[in-house]
C-alpha positions as CSV (number, residue, x, y, z in Angstrom):
1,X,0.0,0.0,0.0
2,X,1.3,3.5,-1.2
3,X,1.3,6.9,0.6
4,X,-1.9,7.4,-1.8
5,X,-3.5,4.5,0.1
6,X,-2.9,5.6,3.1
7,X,-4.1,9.2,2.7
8,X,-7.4,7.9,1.0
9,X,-8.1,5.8,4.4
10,X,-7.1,8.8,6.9
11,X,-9.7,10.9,5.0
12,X,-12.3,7.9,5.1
13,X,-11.6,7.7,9.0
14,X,-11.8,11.3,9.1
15,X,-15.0,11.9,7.1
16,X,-16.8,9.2,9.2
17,X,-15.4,10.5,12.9
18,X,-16.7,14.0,11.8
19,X,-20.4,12.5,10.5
20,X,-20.7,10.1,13.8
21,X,-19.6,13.4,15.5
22,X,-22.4,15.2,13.6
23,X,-20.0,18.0,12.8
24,X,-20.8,17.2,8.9
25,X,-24.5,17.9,8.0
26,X,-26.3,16.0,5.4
27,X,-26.7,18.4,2.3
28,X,-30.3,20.0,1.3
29,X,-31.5,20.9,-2.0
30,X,-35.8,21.8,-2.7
31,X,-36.6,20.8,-5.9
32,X,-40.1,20.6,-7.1
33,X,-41.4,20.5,-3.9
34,X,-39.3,16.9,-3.0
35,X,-36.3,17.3,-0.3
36,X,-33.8,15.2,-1.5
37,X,-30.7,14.0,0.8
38,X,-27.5,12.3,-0.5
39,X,-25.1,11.3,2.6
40,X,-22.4,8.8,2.9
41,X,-24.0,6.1,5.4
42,X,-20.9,3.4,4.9
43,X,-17.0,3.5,3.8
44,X,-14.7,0.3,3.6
45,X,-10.9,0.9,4.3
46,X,-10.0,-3.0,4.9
47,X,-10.7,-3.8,0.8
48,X,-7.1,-4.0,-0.4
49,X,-8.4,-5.0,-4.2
50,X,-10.5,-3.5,-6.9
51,X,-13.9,-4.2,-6.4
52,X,-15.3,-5.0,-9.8
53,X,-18.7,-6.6,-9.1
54,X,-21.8,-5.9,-6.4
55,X,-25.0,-7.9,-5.7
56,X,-27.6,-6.3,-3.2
57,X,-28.8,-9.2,-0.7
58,X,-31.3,-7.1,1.6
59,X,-29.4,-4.8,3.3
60,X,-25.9,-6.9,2.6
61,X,-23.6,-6.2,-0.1
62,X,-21.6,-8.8,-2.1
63,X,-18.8,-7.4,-3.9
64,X,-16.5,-9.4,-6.2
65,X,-14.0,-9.2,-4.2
66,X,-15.1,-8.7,-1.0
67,X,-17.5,-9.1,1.8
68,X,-19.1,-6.4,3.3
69,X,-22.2,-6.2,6.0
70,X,-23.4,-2.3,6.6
71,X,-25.2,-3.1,10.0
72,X,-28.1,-0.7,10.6
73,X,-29.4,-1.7,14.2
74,X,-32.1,-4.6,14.2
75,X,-33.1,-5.2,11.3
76,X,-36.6,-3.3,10.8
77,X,-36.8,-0.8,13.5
78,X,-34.0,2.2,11.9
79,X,-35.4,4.9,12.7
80,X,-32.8,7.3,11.9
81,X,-30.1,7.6,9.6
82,X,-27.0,5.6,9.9
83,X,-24.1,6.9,11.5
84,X,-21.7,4.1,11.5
85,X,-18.8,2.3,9.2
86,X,-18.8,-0.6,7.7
87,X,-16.2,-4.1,7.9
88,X,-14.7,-6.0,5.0
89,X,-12.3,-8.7,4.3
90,X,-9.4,-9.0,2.0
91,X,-10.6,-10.5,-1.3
92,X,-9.1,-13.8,-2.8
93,X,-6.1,-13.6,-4.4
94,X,-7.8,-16.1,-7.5
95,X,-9.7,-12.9,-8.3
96,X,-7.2,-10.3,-8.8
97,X,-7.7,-10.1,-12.4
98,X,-10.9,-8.7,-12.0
99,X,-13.9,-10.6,-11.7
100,X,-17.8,-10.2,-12.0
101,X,-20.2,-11.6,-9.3
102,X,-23.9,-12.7,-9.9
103,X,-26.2,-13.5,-6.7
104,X,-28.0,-16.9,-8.1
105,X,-30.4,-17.6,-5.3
106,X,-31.1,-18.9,-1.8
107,X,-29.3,-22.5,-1.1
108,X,-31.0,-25.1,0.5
109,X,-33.1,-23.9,4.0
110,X,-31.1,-24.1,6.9
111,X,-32.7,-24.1,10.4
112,X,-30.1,-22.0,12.0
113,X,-30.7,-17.9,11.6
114,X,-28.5,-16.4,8.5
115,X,-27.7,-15.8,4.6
116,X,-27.5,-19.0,2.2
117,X,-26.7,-18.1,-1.6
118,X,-25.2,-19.2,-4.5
119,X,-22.9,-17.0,-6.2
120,X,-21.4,-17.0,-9.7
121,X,-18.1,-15.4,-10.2
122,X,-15.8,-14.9,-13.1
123,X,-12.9,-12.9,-15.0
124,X,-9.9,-13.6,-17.1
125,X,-8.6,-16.4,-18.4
126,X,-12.2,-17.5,-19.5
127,X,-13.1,-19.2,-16.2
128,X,-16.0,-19.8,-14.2
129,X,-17.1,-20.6,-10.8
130,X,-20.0,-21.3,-8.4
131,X,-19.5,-20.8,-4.7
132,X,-22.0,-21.5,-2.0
133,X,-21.7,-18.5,0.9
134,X,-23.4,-18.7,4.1
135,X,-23.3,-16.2,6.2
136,X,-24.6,-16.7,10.3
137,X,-23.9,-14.7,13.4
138,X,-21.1,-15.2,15.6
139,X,-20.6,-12.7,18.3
140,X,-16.9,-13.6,18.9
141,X,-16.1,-11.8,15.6
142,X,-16.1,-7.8,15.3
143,X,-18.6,-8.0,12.9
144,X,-20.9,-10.4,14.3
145,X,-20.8,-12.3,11.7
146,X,-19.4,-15.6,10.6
147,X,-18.9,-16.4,6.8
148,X,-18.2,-19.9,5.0
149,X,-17.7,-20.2,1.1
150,X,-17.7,-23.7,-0.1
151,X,-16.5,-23.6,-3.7
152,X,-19.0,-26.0,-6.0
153,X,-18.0,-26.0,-9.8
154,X,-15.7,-24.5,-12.5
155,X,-15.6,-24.1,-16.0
156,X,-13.2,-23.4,-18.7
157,X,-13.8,-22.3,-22.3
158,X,-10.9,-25.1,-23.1
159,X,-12.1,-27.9,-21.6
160,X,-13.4,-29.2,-24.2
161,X,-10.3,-28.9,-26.2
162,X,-8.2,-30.4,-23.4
163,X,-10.6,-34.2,-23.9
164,X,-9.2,-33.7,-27.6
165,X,-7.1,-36.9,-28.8
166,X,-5.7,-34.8,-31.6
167,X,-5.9,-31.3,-30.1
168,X,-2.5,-30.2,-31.1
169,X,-4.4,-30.0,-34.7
170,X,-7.6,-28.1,-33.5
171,X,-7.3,-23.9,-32.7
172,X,-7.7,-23.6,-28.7
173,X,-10.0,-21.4,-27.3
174,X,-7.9,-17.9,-26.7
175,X,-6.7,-17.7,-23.4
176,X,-7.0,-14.1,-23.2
177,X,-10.8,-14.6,-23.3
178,X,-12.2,-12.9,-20.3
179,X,-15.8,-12.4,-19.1
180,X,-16.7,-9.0,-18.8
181,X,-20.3,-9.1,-17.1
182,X,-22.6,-11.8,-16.0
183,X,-26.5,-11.9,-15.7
184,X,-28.7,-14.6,-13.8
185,X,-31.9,-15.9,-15.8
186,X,-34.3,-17.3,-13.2
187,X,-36.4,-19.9,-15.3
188,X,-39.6,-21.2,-15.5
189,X,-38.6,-24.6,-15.0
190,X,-37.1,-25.9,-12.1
191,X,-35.7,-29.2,-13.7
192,X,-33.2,-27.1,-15.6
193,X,-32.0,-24.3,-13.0
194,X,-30.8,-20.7,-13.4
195,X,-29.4,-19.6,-16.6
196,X,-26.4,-17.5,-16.8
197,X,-25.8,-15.3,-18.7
198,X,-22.0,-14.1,-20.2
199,X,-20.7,-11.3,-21.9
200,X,-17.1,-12.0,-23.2
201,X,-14.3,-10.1,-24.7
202,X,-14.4,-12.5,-27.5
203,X,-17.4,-10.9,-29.1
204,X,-19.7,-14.0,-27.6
205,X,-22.8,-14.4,-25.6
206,X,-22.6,-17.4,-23.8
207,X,-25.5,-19.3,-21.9
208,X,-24.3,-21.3,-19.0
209,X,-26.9,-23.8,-17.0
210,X,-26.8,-24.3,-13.4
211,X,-27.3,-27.9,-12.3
212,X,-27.5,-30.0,-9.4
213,X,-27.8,-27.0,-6.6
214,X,-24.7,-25.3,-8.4
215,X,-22.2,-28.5,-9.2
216,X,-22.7,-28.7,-12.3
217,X,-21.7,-25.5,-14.4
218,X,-22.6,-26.5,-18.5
219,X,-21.9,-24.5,-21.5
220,X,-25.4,-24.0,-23.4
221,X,-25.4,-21.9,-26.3
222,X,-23.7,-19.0,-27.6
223,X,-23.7,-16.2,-30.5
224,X,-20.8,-13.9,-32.3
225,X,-23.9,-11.7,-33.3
226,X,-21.7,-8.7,-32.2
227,X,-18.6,-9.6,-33.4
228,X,-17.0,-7.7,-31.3
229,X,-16.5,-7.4,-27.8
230,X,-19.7,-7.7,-25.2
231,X,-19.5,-5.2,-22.2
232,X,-22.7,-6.0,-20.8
233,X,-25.7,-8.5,-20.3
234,X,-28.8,-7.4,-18.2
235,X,-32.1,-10.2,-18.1
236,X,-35.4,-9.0,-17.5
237,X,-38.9,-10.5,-17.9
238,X,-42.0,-9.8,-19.0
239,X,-45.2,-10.4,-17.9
240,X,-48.8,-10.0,-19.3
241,X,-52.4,-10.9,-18.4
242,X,-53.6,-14.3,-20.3
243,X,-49.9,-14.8,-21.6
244,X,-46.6,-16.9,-20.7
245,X,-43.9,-14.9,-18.7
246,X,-41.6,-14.1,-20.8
247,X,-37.5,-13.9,-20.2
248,X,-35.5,-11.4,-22.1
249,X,-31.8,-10.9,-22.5
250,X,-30.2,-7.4,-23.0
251,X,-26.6,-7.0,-24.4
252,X,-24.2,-4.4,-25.1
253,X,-20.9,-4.1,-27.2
254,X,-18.3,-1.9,-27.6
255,X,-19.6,-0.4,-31.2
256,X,-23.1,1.1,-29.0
257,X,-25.4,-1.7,-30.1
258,X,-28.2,-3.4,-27.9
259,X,-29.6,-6.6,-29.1
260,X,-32.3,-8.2,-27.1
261,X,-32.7,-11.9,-26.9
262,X,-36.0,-13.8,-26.3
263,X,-34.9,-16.8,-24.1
264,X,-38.2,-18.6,-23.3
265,X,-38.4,-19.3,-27.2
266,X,-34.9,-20.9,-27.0
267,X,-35.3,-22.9,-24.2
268,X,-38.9,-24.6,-25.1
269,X,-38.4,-28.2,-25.8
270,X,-38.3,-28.7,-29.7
271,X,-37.9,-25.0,-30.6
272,X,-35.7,-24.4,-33.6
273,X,-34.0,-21.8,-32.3
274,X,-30.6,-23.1,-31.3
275,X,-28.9,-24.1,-34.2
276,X,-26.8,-28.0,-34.0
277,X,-23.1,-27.3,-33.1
278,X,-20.7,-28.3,-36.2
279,X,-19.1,-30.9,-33.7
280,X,-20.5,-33.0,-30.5
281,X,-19.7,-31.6,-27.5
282,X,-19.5,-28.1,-28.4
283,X,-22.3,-25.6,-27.3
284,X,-25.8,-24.6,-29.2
285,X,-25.7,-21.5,-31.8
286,X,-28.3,-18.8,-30.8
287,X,-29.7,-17.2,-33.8
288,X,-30.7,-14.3,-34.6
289,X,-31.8,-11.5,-32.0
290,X,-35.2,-10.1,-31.4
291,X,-34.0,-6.2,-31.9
292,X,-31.3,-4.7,-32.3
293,X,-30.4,-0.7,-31.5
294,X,-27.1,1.5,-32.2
295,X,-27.8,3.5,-28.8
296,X,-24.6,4.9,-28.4
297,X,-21.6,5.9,-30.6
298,X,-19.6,3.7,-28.6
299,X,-18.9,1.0,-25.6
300,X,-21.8,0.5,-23.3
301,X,-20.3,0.0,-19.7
302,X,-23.8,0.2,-17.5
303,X,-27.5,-1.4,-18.7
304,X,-30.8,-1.5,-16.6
305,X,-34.3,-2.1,-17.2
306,X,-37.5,-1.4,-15.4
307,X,-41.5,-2.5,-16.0
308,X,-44.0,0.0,-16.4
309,X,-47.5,0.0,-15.2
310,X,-48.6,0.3,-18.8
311,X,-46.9,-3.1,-19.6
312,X,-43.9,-1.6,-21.1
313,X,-40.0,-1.6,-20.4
314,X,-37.7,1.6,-19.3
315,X,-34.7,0.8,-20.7
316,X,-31.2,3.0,-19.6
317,X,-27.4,2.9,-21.0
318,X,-24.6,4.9,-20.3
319,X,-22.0,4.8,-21.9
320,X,-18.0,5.5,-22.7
321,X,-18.5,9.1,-23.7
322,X,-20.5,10.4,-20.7
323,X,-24.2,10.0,-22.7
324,X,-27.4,8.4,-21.0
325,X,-29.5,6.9,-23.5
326,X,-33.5,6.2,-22.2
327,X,-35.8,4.2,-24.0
328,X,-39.4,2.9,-23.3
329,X,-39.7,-0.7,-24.9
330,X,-43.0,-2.6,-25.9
331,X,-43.0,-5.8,-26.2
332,X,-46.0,-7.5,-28.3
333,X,-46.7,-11.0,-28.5
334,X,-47.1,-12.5,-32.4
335,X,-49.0,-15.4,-33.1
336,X,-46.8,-17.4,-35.0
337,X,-47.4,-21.3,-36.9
338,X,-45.1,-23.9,-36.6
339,X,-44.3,-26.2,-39.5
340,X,-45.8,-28.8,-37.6
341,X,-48.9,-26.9,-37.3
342,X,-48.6,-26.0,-33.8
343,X,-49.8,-22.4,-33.0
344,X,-47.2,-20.3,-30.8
345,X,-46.3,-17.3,-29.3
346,X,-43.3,-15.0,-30.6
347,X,-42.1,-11.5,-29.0
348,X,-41.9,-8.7,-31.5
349,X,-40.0,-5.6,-29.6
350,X,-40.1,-2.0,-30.5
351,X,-39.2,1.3,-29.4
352,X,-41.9,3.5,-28.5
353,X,-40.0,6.9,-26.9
354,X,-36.8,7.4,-26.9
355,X,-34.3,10.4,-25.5
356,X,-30.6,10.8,-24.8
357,X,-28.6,13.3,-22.7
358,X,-24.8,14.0,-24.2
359,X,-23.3,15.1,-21.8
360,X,-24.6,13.9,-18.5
361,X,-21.3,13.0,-16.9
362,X,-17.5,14.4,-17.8
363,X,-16.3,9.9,-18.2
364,X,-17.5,6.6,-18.9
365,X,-20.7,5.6,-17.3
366,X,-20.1,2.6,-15.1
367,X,-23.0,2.2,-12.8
368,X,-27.1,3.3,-13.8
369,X,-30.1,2.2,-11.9
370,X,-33.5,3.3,-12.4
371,X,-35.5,2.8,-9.1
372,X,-39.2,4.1,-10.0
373,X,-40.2,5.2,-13.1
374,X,-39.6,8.8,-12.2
375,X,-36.2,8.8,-10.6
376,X,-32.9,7.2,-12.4
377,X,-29.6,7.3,-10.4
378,X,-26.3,7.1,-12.6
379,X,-22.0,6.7,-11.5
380,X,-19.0,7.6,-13.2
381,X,-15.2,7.6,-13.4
382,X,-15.9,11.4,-12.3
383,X,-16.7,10.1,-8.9
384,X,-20.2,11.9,-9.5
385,X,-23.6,10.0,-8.5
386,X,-25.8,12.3,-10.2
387,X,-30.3,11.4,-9.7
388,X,-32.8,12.5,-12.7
389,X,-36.2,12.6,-12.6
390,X,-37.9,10.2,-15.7
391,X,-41.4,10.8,-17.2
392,X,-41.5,14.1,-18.6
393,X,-39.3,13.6,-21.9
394,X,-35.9,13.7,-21.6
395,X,-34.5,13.0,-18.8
396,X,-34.0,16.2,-15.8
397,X,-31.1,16.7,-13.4
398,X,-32.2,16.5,-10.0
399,X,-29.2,16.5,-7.5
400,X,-25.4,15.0,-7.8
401,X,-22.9,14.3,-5.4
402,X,-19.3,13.4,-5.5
403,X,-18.2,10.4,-3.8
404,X,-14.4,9.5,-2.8
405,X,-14.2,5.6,-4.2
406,X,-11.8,6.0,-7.7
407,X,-12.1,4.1,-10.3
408,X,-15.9,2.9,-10.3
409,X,-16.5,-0.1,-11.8
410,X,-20.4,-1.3,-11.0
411,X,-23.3,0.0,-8.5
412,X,-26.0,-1.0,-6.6
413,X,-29.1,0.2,-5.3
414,X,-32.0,-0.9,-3.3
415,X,-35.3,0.5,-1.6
416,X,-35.0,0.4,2.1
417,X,-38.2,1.5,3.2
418,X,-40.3,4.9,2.5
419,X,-38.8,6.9,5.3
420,X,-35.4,5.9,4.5
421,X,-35.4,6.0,0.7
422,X,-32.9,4.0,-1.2
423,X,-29.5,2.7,-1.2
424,X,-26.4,3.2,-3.6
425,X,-23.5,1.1,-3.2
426,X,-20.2,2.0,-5.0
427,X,-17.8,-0.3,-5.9
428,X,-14.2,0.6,-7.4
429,X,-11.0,1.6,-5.6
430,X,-12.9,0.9,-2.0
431,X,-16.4,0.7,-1.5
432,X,-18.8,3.2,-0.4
433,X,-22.4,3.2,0.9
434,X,-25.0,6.1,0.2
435,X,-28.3,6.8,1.4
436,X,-30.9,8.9,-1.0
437,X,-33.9,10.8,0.8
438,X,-37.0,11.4,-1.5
């Protein structure tokens, strides 16, 4: 650790004696008749890595390379805003390349009080894993808390290569290959567990099942639709009166471009869909994508989506130039005959509004969250987590902040209660906790 390292953490222990002290007040600005509060509720010093990954459990954080438990009292009965700090634990040295963590769900029930999950994790050299994390209380500890991670599969992109009599004459997968975001797909099913989702440097989209409570990680399908290199996946479903839920896949290159991806079709027993590999053992070939929309001039580093009460889809980007890009999406549901004669149900996606702001933020856009339909929070390399208020056409600055973590490389955000507003998690050089007041 540097002298830089060292000064950031006396100024985090600094800032947070002077809020417990309550010689710092929490900033005011009326707009619209709405009072809106942004103050610092949490800081980490104790994360020695880059965070590059966070998953909101409640009111715990997973972060991709660390563990981090922002304690507000018991649980239910805050009735004031946190003054406190927050504990963390040095992330594993497997993940130093940079990794990207996906909650997958609650692991089997357990009798004893805690947290049970299973957690997807990947980075460079085109692995994969699935851990199991539970998470109990232990008052010997200075956190309270005792965690246990049981590691439960692994994949390579090369391990089909490796089984290979003759391999020396077939081209390996490139071992540069590196995963760049990940995106859980709950399914309808429950004989064929979650679906996850990969965005990869290669210029795939790769489907991964989840079998056998996480010990068995399979390669599915994947697509080169981009051809270039994926930055983001986001899932999201849709539902309808009289219809199917539907699940949806969202993804992101470097060139600007969004495709969607209607995953219930490809998954339906039969469906035509997934094209045969050229060779047993290799994955499924997606075809072609729903929709597809140049949003930005270039990379898209954060995605999010949100249901309307019409039945529609709020879809945000940010992107590598500073821009926000805001879209409201319909999806329609097509009547469609199967050779065999069976009648089915097809998405067809359009855009119904759409708006952009240029210059929302001075960097890349790394972290966008839109928590109601009126209100959108967005994070940038310009340590600036800016709200603005959805509905009324473009998109309208409501507040901004600047917040002390470099380097931000994903947020979260959650809904806490009506008194206390939401959360925003920052993950980058450190981690930081804010809370917004409506």
């Amino acid at each position: 650790m540097g002298s830089a390292a060292r000064r950031e953490g006396s100024f985090s222990r600094e800032f947070s004696s002077l809020l417990s002290r309550g010689c710092l007040s929490t900033s005011r600005i009326d707009m619209d008749g709405l009072e809106d509060y942004v103050c610092p509720l949490a800081t980490s010093e104790l994360i020695l890595l880059p965070v590059t990954g966070l998953e909101c459990v409640g009111d715990r954080l997973l972060a991709g390379e660390a563990w981090l438990e922002a304690r507000q009292g018991e649980r239910g009965k805050e009735t004031a805003p946190a003054r406190g700090g927050a504990t963390g634990t040095k992330g594993c040295p497997e993940e130093r390349t940079g990794s990207r963590l996906r909650l997958v769900g609650g692991g089997p029930q357990d009798p004893q009080p805690g947290l049970t999950a299973h957690v997807v994790s990947a980075g460079g050299r085109a692995e994969m894993h699935c851990f199991s994390i539970m998470v109990t209380p232990d008052p010997s500890t200075p956190s309270r808390l005792a965690c246990h991670v049981m590691h439960l599969s692994s994949h390579r992109l090369d391990d089909y290569w490796d089984r290979q009599r003759n391999r020396h004459r077939m081209v390996k997968a490139d071992p540069e290959t590196r995963y760049m975001s990940l995106a859980v797909c709950e399914l309808d099913q429950p004989s064929l567990g979650p679906l996850v989702a990969a965005a990869c440097s290669d210029g795939a989209v790769r489907l991964f099942l989840l079998q056998d409570s996480g010990r068995i990680l399979q390669l599915l399908a994947e697509t080169f639709h981009h051809k270039r290199c994926v930055l983001k996946v986001h899932s999201f479903t849709h539902e309808a009166p009289n219809q199917r839920r539907r699940l949806l896949l969202c993804s992101a290159a470097t060139d600007g471009n969004l495709a969607f991806w209607d995953l219930t079709t490809v998954l339906d027993h039969g469906s035509t869909v997934l094209e045969p590999p050229v060779d047993p053992g290799l994955p499924y070939r997606l075809g072609t994508p729903c929709l597809t929309l140049q949003a930005h001039s270039c990379g898209i580093n954060s995605l999010h989506t949100l249901p309307t009460r019409e039945g529609h889809h709020l879809v945000a980007s940010g992107s590598e130039d500073g821009s926000l890009h805001v879209f409201v999406l319909a999806v329609e549901m097509l009547e469609l005959e199967e050779a065999v004669g069976e009648g089915g149900l097809v998405p067809q996606l359009r855009v119904l509004e759409e708006y952009c702001v240029p210059c929302a933020h001075a960097a890349h856009v790394t972290g966008l969250k839109i928590l109601s339909p009126s209100i959108m929070v967005s994070a940038s390399i310009d340590q600036r987590l800016t709200f603005w208020r959805l509905g009324h056409g473009e998109p309208t600055f409501m507040n901004s902040t600047v917040y002390h973590v470099p380097d931000v490389a994903d947020m979260d955000c959650w809904p806490v209660s009506p008194e206390f507003g939401h959360r925003c998690a920052l993950g980058g050089q450190g981690l930081e906790v804010y809370n917004w007041y409506d």
